[in-house]
N, C-alpha and C positions, 0 to 999 in steps of 0.2 A: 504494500500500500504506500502510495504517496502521500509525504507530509507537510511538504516543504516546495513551494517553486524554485524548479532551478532550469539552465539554461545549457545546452549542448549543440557545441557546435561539430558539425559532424562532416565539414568540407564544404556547408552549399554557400552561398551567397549571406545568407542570413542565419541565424544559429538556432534551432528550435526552442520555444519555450515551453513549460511542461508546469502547469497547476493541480492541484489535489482536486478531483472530482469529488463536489458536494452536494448530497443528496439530503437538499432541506423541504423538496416537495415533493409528492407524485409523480409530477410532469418528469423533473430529473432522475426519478427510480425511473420511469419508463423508458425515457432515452438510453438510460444506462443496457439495460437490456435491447434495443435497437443498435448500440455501438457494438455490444458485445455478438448481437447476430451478424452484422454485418460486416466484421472484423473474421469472425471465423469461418462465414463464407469464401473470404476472399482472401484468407492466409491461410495456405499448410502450414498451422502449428508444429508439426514435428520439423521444417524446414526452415521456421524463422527463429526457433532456440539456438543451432546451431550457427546460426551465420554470424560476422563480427559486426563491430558496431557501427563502423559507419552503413552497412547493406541494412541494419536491422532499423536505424532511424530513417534511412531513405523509405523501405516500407512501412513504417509508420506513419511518413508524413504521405505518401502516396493513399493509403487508408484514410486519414483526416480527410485528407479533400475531396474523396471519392465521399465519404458519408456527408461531408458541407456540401458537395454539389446536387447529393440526392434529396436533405432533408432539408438544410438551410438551418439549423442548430441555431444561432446566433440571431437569425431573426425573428425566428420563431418560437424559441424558447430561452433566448440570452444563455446558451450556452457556448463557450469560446474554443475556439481550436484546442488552446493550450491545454483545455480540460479533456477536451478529446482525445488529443495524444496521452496521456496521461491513464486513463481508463484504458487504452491500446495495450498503451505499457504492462500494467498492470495484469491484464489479461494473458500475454505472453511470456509475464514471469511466472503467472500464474502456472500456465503449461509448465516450465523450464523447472518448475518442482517438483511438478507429476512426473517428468519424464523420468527423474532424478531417484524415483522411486526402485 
């Protein structure tokens, strides 16, 4: 779990920012379950544990934008990329424990 905003740069242009996803309503429990389907649609988990850091932040931030361009997060329920990557994150360490097992 994230607790803390921090920032990683990971080679692009601009450096990712990364917020603790907060679930103080409904609407954001709901989303959170919409990021976490649509994260694992479109990530082989067992393929993005092993990769290094800079390929694992490039598809995370590639994931972000694909769930902003479908849903629109930000205007529609003021939720921010940064929290998105962040639940991303979170999800495929999530994995990277199980596998662990």
């Amino acid at each position: 779990m994230i607790t803390e905003p921090f920032t990683v740069d990971y080679g692009a242009k601009v450096p990712l920012k990364f917020e603790p996803y907060s679930i103080d309503s409904y609407v954001r429990e709901d989303f959170l379950s919409v990021i976490y389907d649509h994260a694992s649609r479109n990530i082989i988990m067992s393929t993005a544990v092993k990769m290094d850091d800079t390929r694992l932040y490039r598809l995370i931030e590639k994931t972000t934008i694909s769930i902003c361009k479908e849903y629109s997060p930000t205007k529609n329920y003021g939720i921010r990329k940064s929290e998105i990557r962040a639940a991303i994150l979170v999800l495929i360490n999530h994995y990277k424990g199980e596998m662990k097992k």
